[in-house]
C-alpha positions in Angstrom: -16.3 -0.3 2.0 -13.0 -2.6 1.8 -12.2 -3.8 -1.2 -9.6 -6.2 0.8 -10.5 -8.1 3.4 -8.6 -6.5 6.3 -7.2 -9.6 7.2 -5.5 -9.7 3.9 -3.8 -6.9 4.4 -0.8 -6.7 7.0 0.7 -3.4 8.0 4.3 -3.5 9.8 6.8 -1.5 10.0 9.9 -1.2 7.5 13.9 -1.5 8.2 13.8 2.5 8.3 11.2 2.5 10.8 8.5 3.4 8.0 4.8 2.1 8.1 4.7 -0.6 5.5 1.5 -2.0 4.4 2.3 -6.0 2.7 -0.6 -7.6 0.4 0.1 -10.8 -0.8 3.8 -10.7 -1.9 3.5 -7.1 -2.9 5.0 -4.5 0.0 3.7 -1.1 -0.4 5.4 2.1 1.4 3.7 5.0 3.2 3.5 8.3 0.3 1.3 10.6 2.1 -1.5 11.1 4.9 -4.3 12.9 4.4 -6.8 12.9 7.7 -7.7 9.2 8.1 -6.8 8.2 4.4 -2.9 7.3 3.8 -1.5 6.4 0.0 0.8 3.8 -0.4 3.2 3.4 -3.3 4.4 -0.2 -4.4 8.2 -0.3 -3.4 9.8 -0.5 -6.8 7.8 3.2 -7.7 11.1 4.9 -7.2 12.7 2.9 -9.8 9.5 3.2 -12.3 9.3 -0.4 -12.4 5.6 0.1 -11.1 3.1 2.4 -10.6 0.4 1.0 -8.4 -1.2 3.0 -5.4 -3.7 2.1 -2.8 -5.5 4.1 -0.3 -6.1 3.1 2.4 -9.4 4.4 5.5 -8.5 3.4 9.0 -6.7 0.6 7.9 -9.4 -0.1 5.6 -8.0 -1.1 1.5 -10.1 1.1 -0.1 -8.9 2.0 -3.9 -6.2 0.2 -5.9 -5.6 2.3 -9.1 -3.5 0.0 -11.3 -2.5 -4.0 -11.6 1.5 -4.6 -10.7 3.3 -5.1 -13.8 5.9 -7.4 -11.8 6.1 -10.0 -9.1 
């Protein structure tokens, strides 16, 4: 079950030739693959500006563990 629309979601391709997934204004990057379920980290988890992680089912948003603390 998708807890965001697929349509919502847009998954591209970064500078670094990375799979990007964008929702909204929030770009998350590819952390790990696990069969058909990927986890994405928001883009400013490096810095430890934010912590929020989705997963993701055949392109399908299914869990988002935290709200972004930026914008």
């Amino acid at each position: 079950m998708c807890i965001v629309p697929v349509k919502d979601a847009l998954f591209s391709i970064s500078r670094f030739g990375k799979p990007k997934l964008v929702l909204g204004n929030q770009s998350f990057n590819i952390h790990k693959i696990i069969g058909p379920k990927s986890i994405w980290r928001c883009q400013k988890w490096r810095w430890g500006q934010c912590r929020t992680t989705i997963t993701t089912l055949e392109n399908c948003v299914i869990k988002m563990n935290k709200p972004h603390n930026h914008d």
